[in-house]
Backbone as ProteinMPNN parsed JSONL, in Angstrom:
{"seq_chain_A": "XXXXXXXXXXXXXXXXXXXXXXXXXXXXXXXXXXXXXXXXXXXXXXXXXXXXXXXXXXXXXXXXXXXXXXXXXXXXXXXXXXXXXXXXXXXXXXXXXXXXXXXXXXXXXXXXXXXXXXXXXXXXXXXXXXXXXXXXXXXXXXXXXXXXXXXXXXXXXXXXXXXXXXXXXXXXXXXXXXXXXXXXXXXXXXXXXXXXXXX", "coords_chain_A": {"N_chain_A": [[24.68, -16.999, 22.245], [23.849, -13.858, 21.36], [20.74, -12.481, 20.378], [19.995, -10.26, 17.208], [17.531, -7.74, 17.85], [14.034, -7.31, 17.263], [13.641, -5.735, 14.353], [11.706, -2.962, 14.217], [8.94, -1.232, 13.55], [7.037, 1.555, 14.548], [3.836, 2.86, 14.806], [2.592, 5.819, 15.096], [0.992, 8.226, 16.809], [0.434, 11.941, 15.577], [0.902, 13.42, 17.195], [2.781, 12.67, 18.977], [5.328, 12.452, 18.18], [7.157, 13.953, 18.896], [8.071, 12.94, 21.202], [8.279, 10.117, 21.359], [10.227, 9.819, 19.508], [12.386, 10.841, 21.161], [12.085, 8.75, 23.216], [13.477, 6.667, 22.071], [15.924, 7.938, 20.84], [17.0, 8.105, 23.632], [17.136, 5.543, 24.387], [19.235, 4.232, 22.998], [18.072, 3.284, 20.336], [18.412, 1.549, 17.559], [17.38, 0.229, 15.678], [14.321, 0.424, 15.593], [12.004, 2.248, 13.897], [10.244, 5.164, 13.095], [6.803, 6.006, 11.775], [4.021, 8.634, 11.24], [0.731, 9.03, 11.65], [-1.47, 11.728, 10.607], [-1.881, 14.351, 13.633], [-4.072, 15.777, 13.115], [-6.066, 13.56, 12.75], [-7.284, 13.721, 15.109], [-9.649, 15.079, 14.68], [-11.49, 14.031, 13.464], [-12.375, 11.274, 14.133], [-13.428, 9.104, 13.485], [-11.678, 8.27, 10.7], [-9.292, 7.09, 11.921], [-8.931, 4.348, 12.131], [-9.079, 3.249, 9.396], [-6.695, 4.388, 8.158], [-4.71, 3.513, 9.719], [-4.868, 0.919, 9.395], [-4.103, 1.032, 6.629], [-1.196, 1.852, 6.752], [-0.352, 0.368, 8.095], [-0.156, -1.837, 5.947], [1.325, -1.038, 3.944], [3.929, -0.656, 5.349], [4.169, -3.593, 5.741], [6.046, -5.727, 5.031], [8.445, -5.018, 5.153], [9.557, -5.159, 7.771], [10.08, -6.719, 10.951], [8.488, -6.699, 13.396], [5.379, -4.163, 13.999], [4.166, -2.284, 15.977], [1.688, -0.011, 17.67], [1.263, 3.243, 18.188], [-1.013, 4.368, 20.16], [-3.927, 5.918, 21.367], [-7.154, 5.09, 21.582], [-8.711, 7.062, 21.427], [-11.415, 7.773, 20.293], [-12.446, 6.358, 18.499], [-14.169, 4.641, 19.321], [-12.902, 1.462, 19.468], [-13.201, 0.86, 17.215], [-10.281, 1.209, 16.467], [-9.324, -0.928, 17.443], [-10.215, -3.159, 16.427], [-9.353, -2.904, 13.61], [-6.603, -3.388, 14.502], [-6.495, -5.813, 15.622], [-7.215, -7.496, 13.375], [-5.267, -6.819, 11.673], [-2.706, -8.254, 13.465], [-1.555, -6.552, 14.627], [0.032, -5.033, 17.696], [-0.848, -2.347, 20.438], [0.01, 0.018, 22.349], [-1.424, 0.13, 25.839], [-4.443, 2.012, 26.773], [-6.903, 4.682, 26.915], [-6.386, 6.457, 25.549], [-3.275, 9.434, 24.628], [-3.113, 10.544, 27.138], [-4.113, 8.676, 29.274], [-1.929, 6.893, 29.202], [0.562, 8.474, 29.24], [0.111, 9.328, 32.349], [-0.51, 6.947, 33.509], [-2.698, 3.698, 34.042], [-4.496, 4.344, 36.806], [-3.128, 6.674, 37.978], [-4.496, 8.275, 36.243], [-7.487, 7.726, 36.144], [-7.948, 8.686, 38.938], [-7.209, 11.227, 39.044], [-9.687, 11.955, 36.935], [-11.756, 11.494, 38.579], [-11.505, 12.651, 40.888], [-11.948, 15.497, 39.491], [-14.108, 15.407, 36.966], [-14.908, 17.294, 35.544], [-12.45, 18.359, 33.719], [-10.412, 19.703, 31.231], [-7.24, 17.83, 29.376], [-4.157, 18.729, 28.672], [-1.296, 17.792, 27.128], [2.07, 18.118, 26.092], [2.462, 18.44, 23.456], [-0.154, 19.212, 23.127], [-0.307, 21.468, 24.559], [2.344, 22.993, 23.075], [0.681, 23.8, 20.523], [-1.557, 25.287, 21.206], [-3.32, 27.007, 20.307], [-3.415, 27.077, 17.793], [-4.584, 23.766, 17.312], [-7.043, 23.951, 19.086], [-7.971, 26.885, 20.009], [-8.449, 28.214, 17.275], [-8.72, 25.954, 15.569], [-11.538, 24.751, 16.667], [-12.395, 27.01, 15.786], [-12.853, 29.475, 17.66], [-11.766, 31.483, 17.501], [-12.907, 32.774, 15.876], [-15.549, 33.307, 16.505], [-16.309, 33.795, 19.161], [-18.377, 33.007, 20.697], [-18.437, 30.865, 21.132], [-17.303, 29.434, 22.809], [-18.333, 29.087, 25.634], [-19.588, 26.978, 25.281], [-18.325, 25.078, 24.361], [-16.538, 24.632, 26.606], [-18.114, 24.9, 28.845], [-18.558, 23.017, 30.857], [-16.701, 22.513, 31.536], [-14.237, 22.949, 34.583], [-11.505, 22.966, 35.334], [-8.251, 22.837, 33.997], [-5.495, 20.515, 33.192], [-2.631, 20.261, 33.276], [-0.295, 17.819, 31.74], [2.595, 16.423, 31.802], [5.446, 15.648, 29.358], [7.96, 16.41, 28.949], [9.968, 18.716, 31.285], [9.46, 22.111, 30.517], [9.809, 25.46, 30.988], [8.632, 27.375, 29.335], [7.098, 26.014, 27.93], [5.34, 25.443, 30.042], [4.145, 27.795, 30.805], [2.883, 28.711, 28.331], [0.418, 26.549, 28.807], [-0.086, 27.898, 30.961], [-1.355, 30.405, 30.147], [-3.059, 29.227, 28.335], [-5.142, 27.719, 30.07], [-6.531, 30.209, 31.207], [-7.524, 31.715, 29.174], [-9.603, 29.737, 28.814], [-10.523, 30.291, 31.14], [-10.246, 28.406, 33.105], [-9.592, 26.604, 36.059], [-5.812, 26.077, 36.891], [-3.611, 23.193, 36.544], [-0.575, 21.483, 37.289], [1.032, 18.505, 36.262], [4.315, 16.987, 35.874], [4.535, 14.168, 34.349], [6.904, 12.747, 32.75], [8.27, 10.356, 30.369], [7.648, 7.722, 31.078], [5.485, 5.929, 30.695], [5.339, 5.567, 27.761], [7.668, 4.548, 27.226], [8.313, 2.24, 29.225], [6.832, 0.681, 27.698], [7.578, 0.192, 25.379], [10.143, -0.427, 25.828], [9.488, -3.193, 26.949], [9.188, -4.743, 24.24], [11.313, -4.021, 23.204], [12.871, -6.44, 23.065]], "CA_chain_A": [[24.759, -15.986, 21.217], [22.931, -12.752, 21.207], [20.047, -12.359, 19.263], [19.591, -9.082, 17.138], [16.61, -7.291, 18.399], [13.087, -7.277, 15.721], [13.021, -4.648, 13.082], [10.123, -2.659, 14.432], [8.43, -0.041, 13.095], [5.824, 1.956, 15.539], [3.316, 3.889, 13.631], [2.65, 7.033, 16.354], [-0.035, 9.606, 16.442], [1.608, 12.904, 15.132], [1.407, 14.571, 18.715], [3.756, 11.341, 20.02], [6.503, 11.926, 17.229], [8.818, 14.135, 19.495], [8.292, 11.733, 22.784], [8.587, 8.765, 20.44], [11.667, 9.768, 19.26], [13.108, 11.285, 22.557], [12.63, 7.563, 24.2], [14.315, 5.888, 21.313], [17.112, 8.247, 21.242], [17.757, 7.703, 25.252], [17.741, 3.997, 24.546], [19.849, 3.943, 21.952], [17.949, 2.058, 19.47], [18.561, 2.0, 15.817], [16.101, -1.105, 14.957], [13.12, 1.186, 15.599], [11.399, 3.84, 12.804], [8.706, 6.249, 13.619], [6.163, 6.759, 10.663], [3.231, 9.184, 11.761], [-0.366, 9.425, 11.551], [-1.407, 13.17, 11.281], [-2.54, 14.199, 14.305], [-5.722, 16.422, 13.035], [-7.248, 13.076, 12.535], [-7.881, 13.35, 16.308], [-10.883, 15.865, 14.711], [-12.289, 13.147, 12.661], [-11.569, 9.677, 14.504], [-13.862, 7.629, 12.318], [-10.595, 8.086, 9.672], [-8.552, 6.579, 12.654], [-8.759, 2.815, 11.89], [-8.443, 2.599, 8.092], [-5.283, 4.599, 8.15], [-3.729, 2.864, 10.255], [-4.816, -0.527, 8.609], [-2.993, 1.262, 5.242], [-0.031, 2.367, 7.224], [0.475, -1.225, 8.279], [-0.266, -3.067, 5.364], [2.137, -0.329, 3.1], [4.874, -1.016, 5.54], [4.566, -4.76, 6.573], [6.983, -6.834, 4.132], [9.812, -4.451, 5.718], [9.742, -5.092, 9.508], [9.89, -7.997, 11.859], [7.001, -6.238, 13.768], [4.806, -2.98, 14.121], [3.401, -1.531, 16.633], [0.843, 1.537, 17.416], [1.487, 4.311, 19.909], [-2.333, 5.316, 19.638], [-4.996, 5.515, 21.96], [-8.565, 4.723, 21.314], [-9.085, 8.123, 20.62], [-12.694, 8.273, 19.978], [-12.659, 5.245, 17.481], [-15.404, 3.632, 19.916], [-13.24, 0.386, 20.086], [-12.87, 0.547, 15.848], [-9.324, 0.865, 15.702], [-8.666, -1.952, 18.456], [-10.814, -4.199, 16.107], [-8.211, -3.331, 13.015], [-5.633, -3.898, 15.12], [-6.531, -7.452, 15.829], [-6.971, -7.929, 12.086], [-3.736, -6.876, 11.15], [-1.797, -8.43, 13.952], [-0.551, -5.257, 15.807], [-0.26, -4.929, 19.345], [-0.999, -1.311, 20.606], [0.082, 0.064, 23.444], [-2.476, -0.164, 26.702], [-5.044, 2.872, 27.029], [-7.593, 5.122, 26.115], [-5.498, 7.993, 24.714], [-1.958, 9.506, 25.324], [-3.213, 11.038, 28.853], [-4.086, 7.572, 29.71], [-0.745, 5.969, 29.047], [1.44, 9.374, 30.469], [0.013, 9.455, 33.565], [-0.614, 5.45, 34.097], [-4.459, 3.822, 34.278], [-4.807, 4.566, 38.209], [-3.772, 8.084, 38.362], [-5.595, 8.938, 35.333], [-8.525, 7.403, 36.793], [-7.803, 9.411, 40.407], [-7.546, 12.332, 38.399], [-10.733, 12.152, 36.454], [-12.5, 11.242, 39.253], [-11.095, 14.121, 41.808], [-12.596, 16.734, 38.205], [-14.828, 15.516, 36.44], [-15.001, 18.529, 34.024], [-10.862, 18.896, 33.506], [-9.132, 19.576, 30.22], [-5.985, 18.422, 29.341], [-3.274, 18.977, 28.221], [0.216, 17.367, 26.829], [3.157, 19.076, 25.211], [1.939, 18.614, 22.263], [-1.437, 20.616, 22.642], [0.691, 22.959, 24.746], [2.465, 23.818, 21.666], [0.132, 23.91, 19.44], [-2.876, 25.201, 21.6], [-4.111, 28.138, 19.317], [-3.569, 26.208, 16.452], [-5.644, 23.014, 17.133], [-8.105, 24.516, 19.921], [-8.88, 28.332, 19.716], [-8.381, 28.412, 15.374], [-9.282, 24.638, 15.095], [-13.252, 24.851, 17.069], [-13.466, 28.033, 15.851], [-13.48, 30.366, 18.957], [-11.321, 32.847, 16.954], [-13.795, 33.793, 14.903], [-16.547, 32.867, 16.719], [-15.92, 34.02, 20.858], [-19.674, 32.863, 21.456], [-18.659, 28.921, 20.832], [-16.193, 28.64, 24.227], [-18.987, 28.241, 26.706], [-20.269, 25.713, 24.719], [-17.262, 24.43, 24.421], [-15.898, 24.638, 27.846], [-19.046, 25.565, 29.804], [-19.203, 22.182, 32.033], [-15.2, 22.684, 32.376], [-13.904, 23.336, 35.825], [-9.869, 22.622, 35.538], [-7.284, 22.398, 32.728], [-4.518, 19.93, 33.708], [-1.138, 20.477, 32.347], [0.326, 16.536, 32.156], [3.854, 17.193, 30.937], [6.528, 14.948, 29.652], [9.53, 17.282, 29.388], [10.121, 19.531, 31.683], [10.058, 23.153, 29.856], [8.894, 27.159, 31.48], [7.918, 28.142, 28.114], [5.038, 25.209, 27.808], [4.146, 25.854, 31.474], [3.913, 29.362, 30.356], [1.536, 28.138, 27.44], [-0.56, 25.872, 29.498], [-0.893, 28.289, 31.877], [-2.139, 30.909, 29.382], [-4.426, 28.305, 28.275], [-6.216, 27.889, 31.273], [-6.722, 31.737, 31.175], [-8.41, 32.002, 27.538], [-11.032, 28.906, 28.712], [-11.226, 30.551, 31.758], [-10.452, 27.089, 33.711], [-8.338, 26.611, 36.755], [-4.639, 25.584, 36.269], [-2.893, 22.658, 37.465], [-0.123, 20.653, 36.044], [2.049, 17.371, 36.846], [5.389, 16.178, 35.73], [4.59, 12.837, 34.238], [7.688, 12.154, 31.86], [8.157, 9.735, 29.524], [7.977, 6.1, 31.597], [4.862, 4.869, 30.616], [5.857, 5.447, 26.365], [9.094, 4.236, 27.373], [8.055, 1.029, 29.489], [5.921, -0.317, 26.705], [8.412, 0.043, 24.498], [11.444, -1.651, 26.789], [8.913, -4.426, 26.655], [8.969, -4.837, 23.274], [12.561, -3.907, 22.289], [14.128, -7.269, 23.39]], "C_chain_A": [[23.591, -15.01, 21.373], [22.014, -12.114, 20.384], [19.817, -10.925, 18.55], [18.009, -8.398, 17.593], [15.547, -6.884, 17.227], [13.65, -6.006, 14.959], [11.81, -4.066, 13.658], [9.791, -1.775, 14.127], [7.462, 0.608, 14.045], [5.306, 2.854, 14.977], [2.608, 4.848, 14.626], [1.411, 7.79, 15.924], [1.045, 10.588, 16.351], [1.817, 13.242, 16.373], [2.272, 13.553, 19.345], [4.732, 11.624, 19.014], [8.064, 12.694, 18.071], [9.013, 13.363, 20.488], [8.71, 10.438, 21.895], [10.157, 8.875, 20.358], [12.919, 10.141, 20.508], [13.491, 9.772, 23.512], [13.828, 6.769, 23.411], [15.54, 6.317, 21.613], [17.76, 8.069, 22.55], [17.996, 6.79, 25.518], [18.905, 3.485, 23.734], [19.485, 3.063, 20.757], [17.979, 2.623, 18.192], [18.002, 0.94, 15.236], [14.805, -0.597, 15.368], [13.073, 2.301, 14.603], [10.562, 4.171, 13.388], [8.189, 5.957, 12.472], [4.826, 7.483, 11.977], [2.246, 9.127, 11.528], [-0.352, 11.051, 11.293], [-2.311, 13.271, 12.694], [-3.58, 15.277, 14.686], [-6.262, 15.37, 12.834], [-7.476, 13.206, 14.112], [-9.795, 13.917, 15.875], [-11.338, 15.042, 13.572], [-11.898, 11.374, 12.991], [-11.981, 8.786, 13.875], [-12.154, 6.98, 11.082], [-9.633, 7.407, 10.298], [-7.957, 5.111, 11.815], [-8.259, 2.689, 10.782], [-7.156, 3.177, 7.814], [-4.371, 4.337, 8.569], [-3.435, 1.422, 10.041], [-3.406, -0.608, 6.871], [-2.045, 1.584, 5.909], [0.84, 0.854, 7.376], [0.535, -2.229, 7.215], [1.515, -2.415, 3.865], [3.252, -1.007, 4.088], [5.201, -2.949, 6.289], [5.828, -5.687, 6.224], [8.293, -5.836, 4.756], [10.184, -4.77, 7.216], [9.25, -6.562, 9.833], [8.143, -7.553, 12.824], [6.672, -5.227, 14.034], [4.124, -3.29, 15.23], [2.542, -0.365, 16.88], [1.253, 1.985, 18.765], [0.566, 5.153, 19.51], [-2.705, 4.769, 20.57], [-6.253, 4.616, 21.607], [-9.009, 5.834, 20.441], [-10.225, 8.557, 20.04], [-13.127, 7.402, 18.776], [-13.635, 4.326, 17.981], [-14.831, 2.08, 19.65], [-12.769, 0.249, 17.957], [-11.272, 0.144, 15.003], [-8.727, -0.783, 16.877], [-9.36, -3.308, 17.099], [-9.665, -4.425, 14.569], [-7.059, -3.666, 13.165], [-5.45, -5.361, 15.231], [-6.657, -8.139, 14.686], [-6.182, -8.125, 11.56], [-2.785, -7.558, 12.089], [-0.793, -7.578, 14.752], [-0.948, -5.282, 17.007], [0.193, -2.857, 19.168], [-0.511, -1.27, 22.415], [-1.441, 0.646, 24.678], [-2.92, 1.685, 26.718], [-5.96, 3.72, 25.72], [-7.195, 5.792, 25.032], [-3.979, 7.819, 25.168], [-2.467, 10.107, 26.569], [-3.347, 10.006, 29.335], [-2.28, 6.842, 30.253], [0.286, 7.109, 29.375], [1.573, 9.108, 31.452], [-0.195, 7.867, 34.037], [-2.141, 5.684, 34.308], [-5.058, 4.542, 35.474], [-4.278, 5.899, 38.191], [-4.24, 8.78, 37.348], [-7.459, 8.953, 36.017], [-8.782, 8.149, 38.169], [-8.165, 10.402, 39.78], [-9.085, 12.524, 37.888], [-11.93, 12.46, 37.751], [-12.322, 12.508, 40.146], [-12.183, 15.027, 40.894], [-12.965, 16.045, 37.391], [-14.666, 16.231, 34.797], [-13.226, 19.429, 34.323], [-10.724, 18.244, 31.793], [-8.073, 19.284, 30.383], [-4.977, 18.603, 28.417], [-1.269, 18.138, 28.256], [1.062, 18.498, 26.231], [3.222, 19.278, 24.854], [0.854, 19.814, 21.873], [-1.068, 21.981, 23.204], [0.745, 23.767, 23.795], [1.513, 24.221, 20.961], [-1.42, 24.061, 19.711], [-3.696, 26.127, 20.732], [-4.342, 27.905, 18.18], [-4.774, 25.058, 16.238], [-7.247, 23.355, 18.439], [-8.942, 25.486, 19.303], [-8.762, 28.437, 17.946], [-9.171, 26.94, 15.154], [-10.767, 24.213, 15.415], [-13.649, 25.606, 16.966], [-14.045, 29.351, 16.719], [-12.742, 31.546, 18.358], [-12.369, 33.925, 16.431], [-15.059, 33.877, 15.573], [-16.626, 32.626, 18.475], [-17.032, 33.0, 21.877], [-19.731, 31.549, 21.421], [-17.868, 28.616, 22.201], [-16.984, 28.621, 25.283], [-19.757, 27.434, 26.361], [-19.724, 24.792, 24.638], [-16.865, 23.887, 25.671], [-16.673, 24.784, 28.916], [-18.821, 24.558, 30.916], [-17.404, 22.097, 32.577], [-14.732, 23.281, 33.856], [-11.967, 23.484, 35.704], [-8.961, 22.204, 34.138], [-6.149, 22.0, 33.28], [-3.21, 19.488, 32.735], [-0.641, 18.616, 32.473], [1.667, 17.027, 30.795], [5.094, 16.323, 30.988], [7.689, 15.223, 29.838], [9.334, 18.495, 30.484], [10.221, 21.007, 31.05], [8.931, 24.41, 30.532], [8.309, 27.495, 30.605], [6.873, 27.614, 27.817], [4.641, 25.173, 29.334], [3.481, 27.075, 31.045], [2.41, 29.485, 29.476], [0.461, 27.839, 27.962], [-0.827, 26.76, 30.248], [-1.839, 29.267, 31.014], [-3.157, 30.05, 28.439], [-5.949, 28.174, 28.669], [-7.004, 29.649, 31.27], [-7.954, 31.77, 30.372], [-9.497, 30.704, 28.203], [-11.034, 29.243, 30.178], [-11.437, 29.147, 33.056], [-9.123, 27.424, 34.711], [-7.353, 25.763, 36.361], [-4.001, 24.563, 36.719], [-1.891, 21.672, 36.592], [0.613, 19.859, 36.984], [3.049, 17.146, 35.502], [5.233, 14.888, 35.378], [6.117, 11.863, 33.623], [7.129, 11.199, 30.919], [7.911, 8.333, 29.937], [6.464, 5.699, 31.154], [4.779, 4.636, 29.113], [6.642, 4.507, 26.599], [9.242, 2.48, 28.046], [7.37, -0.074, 28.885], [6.858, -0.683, 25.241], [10.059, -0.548, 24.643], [11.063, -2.761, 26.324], [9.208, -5.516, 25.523], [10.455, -4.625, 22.115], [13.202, -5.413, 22.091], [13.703, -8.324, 22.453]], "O_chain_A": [[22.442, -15.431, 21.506], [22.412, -11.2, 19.661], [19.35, -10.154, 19.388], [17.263, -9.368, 17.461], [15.974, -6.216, 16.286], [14.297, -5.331, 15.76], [10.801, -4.765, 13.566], [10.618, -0.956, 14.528], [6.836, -0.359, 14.48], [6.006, 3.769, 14.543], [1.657, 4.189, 15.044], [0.986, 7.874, 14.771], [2.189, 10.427, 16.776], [2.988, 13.384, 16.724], [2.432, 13.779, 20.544], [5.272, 10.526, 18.882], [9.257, 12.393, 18.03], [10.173, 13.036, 20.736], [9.819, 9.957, 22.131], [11.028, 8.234, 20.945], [14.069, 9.709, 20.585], [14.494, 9.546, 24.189], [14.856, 6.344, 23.938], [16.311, 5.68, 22.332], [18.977, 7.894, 22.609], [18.747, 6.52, 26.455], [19.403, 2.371, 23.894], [20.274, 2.28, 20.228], [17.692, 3.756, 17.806], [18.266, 0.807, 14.041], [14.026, -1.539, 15.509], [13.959, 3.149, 14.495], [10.046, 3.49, 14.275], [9.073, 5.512, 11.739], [4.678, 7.089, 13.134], [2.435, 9.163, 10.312], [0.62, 11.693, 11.691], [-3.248, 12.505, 12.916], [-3.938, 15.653, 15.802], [-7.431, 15.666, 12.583], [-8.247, 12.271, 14.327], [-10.823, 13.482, 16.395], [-11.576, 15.721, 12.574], [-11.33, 10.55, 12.274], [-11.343, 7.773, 13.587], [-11.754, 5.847, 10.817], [-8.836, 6.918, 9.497], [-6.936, 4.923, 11.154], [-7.155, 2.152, 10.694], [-6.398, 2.445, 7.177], [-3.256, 4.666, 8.164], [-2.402, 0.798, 10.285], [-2.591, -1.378, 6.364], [-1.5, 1.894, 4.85], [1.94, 0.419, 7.034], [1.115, -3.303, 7.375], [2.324, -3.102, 3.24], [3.599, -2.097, 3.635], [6.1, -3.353, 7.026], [6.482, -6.278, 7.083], [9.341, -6.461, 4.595], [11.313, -4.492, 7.619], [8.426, -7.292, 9.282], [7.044, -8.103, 12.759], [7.648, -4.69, 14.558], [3.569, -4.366, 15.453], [2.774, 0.486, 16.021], [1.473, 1.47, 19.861], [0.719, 6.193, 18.87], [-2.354, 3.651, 20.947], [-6.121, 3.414, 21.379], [-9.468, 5.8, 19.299], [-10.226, 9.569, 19.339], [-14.112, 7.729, 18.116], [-13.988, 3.348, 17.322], [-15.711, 1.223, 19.556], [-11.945, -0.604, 17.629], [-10.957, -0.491, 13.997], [-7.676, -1.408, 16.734], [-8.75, -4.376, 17.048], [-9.191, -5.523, 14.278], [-6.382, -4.178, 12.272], [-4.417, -5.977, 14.968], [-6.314, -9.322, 14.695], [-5.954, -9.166, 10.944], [-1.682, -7.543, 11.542], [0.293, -7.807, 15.286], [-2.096, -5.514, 17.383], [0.947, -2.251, 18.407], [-0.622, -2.098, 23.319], [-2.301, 1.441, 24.299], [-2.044, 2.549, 26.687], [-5.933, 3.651, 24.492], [-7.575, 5.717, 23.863], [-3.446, 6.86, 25.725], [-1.47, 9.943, 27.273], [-2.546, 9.982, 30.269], [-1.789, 6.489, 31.325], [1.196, 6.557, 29.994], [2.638, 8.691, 31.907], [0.066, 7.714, 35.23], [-2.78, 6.708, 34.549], [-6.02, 5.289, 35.293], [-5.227, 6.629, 38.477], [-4.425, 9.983, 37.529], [-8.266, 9.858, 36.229], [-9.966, 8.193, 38.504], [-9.363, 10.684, 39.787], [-9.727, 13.346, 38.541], [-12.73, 13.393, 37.813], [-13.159, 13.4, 40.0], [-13.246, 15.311, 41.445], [-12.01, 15.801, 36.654], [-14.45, 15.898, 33.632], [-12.927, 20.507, 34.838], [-10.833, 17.122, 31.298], [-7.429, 19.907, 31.227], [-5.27, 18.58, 27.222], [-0.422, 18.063, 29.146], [0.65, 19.627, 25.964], [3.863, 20.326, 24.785], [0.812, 20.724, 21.045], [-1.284, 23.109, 22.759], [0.025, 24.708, 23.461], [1.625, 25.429, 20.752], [-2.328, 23.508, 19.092], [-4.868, 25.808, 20.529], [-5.274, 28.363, 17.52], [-5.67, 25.166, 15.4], [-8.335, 22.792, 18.316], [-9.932, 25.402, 18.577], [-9.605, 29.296, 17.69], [-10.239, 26.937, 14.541], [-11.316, 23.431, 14.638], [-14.765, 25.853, 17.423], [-15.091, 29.991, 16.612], [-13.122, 32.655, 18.734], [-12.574, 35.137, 16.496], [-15.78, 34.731, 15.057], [-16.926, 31.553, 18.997], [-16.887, 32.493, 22.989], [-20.788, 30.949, 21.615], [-17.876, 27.453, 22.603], [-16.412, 28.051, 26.213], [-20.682, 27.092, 27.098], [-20.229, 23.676, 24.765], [-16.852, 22.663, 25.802], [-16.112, 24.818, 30.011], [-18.855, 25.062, 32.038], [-16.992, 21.728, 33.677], [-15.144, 24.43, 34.011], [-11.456, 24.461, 36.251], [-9.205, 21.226, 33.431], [-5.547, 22.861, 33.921], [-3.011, 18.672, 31.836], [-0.728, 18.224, 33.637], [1.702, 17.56, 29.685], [5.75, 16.122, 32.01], [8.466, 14.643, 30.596], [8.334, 19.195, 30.323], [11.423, 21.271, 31.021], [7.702, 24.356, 30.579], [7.238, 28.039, 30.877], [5.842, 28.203, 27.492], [3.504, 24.824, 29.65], [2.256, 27.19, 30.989], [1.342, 30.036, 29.745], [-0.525, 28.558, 27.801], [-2.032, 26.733, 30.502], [-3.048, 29.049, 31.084], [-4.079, 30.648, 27.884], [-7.078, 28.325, 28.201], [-8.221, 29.801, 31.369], [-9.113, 31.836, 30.782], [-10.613, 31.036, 27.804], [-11.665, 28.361, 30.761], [-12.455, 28.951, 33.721], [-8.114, 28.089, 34.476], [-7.619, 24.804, 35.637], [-3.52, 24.973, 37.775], [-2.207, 21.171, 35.513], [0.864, 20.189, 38.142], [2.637, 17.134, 34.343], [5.858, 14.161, 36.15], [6.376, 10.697, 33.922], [5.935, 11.107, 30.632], [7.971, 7.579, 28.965], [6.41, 4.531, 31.54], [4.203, 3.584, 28.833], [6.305, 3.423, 26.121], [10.009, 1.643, 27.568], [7.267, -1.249, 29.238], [6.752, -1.569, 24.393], [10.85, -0.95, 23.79], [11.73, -3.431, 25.536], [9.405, -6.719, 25.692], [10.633, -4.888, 20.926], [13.942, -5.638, 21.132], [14.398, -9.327, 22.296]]}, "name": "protein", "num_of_chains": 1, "seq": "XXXXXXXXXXXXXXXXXXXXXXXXXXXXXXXXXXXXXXXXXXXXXXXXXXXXXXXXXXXXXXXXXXXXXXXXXXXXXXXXXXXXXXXXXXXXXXXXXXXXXXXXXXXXXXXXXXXXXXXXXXXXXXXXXXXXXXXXXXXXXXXXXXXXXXXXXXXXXXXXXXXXXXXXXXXXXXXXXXXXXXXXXXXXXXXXXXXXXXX"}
């Protein structure tokens, strides 16, 4: 007999809610929810951990089991420690560039540049919004080599295919003044952690 598959809930950073949902929908699952984090706490990560402790404790009595589709994120290691409190398993890595591109060519990458930005689909979209308006360089031109000064390379990592966020990313690179380069990662390393975990 065939067992039904958990109840799981996966509580996402906001910039993972269209990939999140993009793998689900291609698997067909309908025993998975999204809920979101926002994902301006990236600009305050201390707030990381306890919101995600209340996220899990608000939805636990509903689900067989939760998961996080969060990095580290600048929590120094804080939210891995509520994690192990509450009983959630997270998926492996620092960030989402980590877990896109896989540990080893993240690690190639870094190492090749040093001083590279990057970039997902997410900050694509929404680069003028949480970048140039969100640190301030709008108003304030004289903060982007302070910002960006030790930058060399802005690296497009891109799960869908789309011209209009190459387009973005490349005008990106432009405004910080960084060279351009981007890869094709897709969705397989969201998507393989979450196979894992469907059955």
């Amino acid at each position: 007999m065939k067992h039904a598959p958990p109840k799981t809930l996966l509580i996402a950073c906001g910039a993972l809610a269209e990939e999140t949902l993009a793998v689900m929908k291609a698997n067909g699952w309908d025993h998975m929810d999204v809920t979101c984090l926002p994902a301006k706490l990236h600009n305050r990560p201390a707030l990381i951990p306890e919101a995600m402790r209340d996220k899990i404790r608000k939805n636990r009595n509903d689900f067989d089991q939760i998961l996080a589709l969060y990095g580290d994120c600048g929590t120094g290691g804080r939210l891995d420690a509520v994690l192990r409190e509450e009983g959630v398993e997270r998926i492996a890595g620092a960030h989402c560039y980590e877990f896109f591109m896989g540990a080893e060519a993240f690690a190639a990458a870094a190492d090749a540049e040093p001083g590279t930005f990057y970039l997902t689909d997410y900050l694509a979209r929404h680069f003028d919004r949480l970048i140039i308006e969100g640190l301030g360089i709008d108003r304030h031109p004289e903060l982007l080599p302070l910002y960006f000064g030790n930058y060399k390379r802005l690296l497009y990592i891109s799960q869908i295919e789309n011209k209009g966020l190459q387009e973005k990313a490349r005008s990106a690179a432009t405004k910080l003044s960084l060279d351009y380069e981007y890869r094709l990662t897709g969705l397989n390393g969201l998507e393989k952690f979450l196979v894992a975990k469907a059955r």
